[in-house]
MIKETOR-341397 format. One line per field, with one value per residue (C-alpha): residue number from 1; residue in three letters; x, y, z. Coordinates in nm, 3 decimals, decimal comma, padded with zeros to 5 digits, always signed. Example, Ala and Ser with C-alpha at 12.3 -4.5 7.8 and 13.67 -1.06 7.14 Angstrom:
REM residues 2
num: c(1|2)
residuo: c(ALA|SER)
X: c(+01,230|+01,367)
Y: c(-00,450|-00,106)
Z: c(+00,780|+00,714)
This chain:
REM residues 333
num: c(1|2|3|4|5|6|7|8|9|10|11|12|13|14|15|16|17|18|19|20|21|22|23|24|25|26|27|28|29|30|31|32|33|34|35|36|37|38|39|40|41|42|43|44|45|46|47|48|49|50|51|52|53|54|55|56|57|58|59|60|61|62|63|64|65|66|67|68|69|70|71|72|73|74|75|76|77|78|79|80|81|82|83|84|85|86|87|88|89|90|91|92|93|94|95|96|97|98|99|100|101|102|103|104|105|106|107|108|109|110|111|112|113|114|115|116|117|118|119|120|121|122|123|124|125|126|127|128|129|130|131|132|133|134|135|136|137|138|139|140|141|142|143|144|145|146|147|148|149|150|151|152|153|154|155|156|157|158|159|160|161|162|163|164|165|166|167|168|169|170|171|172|173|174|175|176|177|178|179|180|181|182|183|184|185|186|187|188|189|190|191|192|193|194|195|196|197|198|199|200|201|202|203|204|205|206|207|208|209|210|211|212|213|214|215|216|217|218|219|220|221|222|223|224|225|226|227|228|229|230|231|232|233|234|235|236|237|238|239|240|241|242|243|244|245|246|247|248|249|250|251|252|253|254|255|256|257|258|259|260|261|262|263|264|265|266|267|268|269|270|271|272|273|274|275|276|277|278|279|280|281|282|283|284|285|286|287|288|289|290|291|292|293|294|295|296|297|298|299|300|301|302|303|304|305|306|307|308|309|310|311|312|313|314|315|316|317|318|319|320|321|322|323|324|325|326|327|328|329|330|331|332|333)
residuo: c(UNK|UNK|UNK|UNK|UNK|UNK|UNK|UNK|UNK|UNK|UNK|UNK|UNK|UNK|UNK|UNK|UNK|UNK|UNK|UNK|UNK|UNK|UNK|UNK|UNK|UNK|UNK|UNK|UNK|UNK|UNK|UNK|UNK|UNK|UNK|UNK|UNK|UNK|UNK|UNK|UNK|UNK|UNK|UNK|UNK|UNK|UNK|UNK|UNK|UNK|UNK|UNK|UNK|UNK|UNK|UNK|UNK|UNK|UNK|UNK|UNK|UNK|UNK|UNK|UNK|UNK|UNK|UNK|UNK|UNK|UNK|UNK|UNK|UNK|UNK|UNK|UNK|UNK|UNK|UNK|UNK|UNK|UNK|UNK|UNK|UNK|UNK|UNK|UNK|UNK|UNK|UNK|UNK|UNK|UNK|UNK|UNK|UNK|UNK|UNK|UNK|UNK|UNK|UNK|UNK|UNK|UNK|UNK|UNK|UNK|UNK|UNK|UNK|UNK|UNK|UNK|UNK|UNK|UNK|UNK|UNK|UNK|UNK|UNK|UNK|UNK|UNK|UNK|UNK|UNK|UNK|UNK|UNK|UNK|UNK|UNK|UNK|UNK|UNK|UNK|UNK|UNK|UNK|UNK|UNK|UNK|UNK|UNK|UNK|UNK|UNK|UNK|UNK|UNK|UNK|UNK|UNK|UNK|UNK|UNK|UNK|UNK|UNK|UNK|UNK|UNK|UNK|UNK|UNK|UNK|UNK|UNK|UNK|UNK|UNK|UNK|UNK|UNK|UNK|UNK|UNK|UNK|UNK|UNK|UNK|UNK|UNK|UNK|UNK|UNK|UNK|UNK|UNK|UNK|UNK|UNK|UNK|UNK|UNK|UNK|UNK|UNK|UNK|UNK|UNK|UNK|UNK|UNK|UNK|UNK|UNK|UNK|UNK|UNK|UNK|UNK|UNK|UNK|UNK|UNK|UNK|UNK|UNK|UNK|UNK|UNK|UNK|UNK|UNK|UNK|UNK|UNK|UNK|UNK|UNK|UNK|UNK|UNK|UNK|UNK|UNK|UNK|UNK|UNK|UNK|UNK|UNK|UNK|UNK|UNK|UNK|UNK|UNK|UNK|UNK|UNK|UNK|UNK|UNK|UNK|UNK|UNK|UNK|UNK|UNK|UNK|UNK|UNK|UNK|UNK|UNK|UNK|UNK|UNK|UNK|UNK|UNK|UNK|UNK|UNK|UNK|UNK|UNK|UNK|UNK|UNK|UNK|UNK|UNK|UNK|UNK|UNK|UNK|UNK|UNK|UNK|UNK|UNK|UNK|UNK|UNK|UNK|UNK|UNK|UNK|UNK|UNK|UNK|UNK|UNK|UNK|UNK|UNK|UNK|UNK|UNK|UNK|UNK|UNK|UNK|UNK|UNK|UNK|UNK|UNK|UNK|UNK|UNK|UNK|UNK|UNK|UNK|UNK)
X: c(+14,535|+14,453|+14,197|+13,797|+13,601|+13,387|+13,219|+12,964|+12,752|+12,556|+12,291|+12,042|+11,761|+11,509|+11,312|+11,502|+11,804|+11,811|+11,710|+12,011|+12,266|+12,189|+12,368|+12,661|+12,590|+12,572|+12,877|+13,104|+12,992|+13,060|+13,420|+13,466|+13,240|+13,382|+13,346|+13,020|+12,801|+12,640|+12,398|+12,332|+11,958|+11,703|+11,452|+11,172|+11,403|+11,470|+11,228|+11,392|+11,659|+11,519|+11,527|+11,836|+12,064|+12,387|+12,333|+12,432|+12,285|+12,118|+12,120|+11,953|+12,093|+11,888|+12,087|+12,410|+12,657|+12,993|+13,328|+13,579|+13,474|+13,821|+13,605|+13,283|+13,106|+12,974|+12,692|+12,457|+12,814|+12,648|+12,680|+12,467|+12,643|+13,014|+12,899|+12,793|+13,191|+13,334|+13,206|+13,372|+13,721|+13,739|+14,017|+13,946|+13,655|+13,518|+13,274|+13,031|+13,094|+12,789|+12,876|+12,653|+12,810|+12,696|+12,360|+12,408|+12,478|+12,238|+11,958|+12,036|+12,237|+12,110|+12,473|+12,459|+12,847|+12,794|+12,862|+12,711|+12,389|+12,538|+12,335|+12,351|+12,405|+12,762|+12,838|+12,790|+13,045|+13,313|+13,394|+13,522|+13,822|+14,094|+13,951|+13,892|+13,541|+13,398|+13,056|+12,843|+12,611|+12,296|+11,997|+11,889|+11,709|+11,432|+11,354|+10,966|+10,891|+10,654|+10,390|+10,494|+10,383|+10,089|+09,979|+09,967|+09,833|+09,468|+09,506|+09,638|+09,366|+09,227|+09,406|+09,340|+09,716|+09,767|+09,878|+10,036|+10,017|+10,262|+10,086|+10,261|+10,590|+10,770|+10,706|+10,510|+10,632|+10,717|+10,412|+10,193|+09,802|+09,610|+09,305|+09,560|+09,623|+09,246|+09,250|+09,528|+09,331|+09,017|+09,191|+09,386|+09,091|+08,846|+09,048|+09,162|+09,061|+09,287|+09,288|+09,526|+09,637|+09,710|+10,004|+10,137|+10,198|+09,909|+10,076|+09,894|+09,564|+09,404|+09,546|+09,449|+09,077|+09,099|+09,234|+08,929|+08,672|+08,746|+08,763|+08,444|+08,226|+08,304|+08,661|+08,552|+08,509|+08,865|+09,017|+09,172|+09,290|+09,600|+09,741|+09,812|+09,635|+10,000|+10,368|+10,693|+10,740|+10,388|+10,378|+10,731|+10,570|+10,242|+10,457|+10,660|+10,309|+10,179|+10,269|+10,351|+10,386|+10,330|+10,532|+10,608|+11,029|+10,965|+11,116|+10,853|+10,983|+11,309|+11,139|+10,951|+11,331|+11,419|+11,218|+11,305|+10,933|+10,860|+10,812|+10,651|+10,826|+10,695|+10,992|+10,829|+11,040|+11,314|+11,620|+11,800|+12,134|+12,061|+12,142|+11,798|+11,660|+11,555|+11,880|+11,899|+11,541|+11,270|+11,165|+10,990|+11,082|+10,805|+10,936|+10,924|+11,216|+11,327|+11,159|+11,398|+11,321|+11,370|+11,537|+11,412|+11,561|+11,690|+11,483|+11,178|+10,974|+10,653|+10,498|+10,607|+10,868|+10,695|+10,337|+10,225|+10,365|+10,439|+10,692|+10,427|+10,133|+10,264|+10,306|+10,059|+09,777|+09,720|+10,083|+10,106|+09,797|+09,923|+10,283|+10,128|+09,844|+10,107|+10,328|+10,033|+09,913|+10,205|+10,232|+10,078|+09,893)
Y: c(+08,549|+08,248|+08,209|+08,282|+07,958|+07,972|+08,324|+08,399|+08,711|+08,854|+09,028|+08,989|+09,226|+09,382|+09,358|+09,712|+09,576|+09,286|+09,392|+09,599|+09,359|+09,174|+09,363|+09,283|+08,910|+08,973|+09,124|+08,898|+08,605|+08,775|+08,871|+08,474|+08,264|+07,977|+08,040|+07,934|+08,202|+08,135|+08,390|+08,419|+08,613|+08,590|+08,349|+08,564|+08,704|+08,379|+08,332|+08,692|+08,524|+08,135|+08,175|+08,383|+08,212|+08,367|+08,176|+07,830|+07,772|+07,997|+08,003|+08,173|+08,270|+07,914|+07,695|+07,921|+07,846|+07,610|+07,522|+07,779|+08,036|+08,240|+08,545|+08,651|+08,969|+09,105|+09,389|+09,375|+09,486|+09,391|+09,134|+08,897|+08,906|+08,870|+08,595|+08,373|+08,455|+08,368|+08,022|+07,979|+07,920|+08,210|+08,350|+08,719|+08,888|+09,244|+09,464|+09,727|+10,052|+10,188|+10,504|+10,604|+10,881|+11,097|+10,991|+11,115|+11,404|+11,500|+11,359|+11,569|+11,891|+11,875|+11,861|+11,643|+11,528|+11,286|+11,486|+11,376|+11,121|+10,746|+10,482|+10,241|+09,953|+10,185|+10,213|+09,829|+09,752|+10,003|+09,676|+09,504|+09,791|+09,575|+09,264|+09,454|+09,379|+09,602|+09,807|+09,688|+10,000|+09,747|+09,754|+09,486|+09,174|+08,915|+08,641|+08,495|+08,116|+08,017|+07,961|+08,294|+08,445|+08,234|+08,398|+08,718|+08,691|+08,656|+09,055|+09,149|+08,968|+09,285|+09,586|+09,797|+10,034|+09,936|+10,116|+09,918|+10,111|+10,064|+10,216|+10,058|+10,087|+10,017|+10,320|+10,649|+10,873|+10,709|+10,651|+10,914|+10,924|+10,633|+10,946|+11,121|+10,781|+10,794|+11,149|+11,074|+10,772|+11,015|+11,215|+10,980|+10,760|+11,060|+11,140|+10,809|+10,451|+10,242|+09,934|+09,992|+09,717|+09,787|+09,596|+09,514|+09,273|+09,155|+09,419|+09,628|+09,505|+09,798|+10,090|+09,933|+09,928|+10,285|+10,352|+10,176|+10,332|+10,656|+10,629|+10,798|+10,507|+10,565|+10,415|+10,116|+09,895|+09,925|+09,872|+09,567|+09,515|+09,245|+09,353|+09,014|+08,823|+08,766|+08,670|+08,824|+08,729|+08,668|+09,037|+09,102|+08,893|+09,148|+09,410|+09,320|+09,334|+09,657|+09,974|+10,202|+10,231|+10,493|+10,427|+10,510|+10,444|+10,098|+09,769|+09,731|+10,049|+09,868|+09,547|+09,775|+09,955|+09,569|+09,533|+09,902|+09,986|+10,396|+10,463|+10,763|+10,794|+10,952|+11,068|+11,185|+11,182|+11,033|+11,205|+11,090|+11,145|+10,835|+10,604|+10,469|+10,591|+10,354|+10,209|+10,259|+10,234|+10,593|+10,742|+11,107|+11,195|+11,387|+11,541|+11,845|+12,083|+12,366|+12,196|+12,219|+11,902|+11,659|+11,449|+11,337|+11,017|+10,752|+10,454|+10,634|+10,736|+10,584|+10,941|+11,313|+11,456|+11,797|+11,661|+11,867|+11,562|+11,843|+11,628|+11,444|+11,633|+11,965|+11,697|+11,822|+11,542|+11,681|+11,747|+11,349|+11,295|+11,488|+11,339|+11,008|+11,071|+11,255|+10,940|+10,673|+10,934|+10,860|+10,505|+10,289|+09,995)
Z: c(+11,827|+11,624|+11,370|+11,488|+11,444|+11,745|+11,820|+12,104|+12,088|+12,390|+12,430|+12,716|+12,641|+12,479|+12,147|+11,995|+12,160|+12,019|+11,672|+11,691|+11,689|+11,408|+11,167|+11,363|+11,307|+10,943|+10,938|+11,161|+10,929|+10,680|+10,807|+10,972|+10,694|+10,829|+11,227|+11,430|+11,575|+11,874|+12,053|+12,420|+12,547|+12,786|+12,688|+12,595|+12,270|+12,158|+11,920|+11,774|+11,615|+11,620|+11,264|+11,171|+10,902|+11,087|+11,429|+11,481|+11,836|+12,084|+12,469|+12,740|+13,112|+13,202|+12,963|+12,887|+12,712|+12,794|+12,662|+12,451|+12,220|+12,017|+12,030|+12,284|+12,191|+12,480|+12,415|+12,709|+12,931|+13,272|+13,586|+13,398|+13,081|+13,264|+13,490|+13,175|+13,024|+13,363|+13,304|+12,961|+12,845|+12,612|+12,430|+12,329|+12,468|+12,349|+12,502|+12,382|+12,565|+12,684|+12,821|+13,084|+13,133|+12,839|+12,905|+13,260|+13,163|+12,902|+13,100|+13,404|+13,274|+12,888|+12,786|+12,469|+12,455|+12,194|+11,898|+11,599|+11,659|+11,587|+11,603|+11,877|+11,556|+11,505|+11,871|+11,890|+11,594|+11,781|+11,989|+11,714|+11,601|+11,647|+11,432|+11,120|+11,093|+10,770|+10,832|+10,561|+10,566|+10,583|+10,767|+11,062|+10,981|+11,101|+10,929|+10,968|+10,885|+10,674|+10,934|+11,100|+10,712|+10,676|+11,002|+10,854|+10,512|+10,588|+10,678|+10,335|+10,132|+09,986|+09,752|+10,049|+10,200|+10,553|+10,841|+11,113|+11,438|+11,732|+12,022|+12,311|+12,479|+12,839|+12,989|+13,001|+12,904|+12,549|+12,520|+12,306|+12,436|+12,340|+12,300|+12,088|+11,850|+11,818|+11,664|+11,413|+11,292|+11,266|+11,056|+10,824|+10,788|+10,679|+10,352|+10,291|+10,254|+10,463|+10,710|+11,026|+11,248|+11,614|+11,711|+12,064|+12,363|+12,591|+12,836|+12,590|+12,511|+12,739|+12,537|+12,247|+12,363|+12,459|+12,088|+12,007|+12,253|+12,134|+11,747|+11,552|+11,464|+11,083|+11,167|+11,348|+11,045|+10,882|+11,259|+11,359|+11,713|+11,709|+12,019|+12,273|+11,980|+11,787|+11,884|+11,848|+11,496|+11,398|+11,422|+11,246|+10,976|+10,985|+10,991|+10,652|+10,482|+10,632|+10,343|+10,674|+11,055|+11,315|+11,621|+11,912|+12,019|+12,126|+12,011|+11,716|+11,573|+11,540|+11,422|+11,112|+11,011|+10,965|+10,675|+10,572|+10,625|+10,606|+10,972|+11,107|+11,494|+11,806|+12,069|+12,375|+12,621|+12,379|+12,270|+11,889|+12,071|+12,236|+11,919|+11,881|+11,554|+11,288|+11,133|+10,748|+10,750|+10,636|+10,888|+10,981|+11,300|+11,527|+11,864|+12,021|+11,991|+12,255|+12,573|+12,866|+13,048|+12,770|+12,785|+13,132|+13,128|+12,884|+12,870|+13,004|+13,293|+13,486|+13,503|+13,325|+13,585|+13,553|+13,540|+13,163|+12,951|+12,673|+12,538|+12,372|+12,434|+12,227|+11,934|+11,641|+11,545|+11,206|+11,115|+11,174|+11,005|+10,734|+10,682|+10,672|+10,426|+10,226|+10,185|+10,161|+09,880|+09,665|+09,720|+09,367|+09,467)
């Protein structure tokens, strides 16, 4: 093929998604400095990767992109993503391979075909074998503006370690207790000093009031509730400030490994196979091993299958308590 001077990356949805490509954009511009990257997303992401130094213009599936690209990227793989390419003149187009297949099966007959655990980030860059694209070994990136910063700096005024804490996600059964967040706090914030930020969408402002309900009153005071109250990179920027974060695997988790913050990761009804652990990012990893029905599904269920929930509910409050008090121990102000 000719040289790559136009390129056209898709990827439709969500926040961890998202995230996930952009080491690929690092490393296409790195292996085409002179071509144009455009990105294509739903409208919601955009302000993801407004800021991104490796994009030159970004669409959405209401203003898509026209004309000829030499290369498309195509990592969303779906009717929505091939009906934008149909409209385009391009000359090479490459698709992720999702392989639904090996999540079939380990979902349904717990037969984990994958063989070693790859990150989706690694699975993304398979689509680009035959342009000789190097792997970098680099972590994912966001980029906050200066307003976006100045947004979160009133939080940090004091010497005080901050906990950012991640409570939210799509669905259930990724979703550890808010009752259960409450005791963790309890216990972190009995031995230690330390302001924690809850962090989510407005989807989650009632979770975060639970958190809050049920906290001991000697907590109240170092607690503040940012969930709805921030955007999409308002919090990145909050997040790049905080000294840790306990998560659940939701698309902040992914936004915290872009600043290669120590993350502390609760996999319910998750499974690592999958290729969604922090990328080149710390993380301790708290799941529980041995449990027959887990994974129940891939991207998460409305309700526990089997109605105990032990997938997150066997999970040990004061072992997480402990791991993070551990790490925030050793950390010099």
């Amino acid at each position: 093929m000719h040289s790559i001077k136009k390129i056209l990356v898709i990827r439709l949805s969500s926040i961890g998604d998202i995230i996930l490509t952009t080491p690929l954009l690092r490393r296409l511009n790195a292996a085409f400095p002179d071509a144009k990257i455009d990105y294509c997303t739903k409208t919601p992401f955009v302000t993801l990767l407004a800021s991104n130094p490796r994009i030159s213009s970004l669409y959405t599936l209401d203003q898509p992109p026209t004309g000829a690209y030499d290369l498309v990227v195509d990592l969303q793989h779906n009717i929505r993503s091939r009906a934008v390419i149909k409209q385009l003149q391009a000359d090479k187009v490459v698709r992720y391979r999702k392989e639904n297949w090996k999540k079939w099966l380990l979902v349904h007959f717990k037969w984990n075909v994958y063989g070693s655990t790859r990150s989706v980030v690694d699975r993304y860059h398979d689509s680009l074998k035959d342009l000789n694209v190097p792997d970098d070994h680099q972590g994912c990136e966001l980029y906050p503006s200066i307003e976006e910063r100045a947004f979160a700096a009133p939080y940090f005024k004091s010497e005080q370690k901050t906990l950012a804490l991640c409570f939210g996600a799509k669905h259930f059964t990724k979703r550890f207790p808010p009752a259960r967040f409450a005791a963790v706090l309890s216990l972190i914030m009995k031995d230690d000093s330390l302001q924690v930020l809850l962090l989510g969408g407005k989807e989650d402002a009632l979770q975060a009031d639970e958190i809050i309900q049920t906290l001991p009153p000697y907590c109240l005071p170092m607690v503040v509730n940012l969930a709805g109250r921030c955007s999409l990179m308002q919090t990145a920027a909050v997040i790049d400030c905080c000294d840790a974060v306990l998560s659940n695997d939701t698309g902040l988790m992914h936004m915290a490994s872009a600043f290669g913050k120590q993350l502390f990761v609760l996999f319910g009804s998750s499974a690592a196979a999958f290729g969604f652990l922090p990328f080149h990012a710390p993380y301790n990893l708290f799941e529980v091993d041995g449990l027959s029905c887990r994974p129940c599904s891939h991207i998460g269920r409305d309700r526990c299958p089997k109605g105990h929930f032990r997938c997150m509910n066997d999970l040990s409050d004061s072992n997480i308590a402990k791991q993070i008090l551990d790490y925030l121990n050793k950390q010099v102000l």
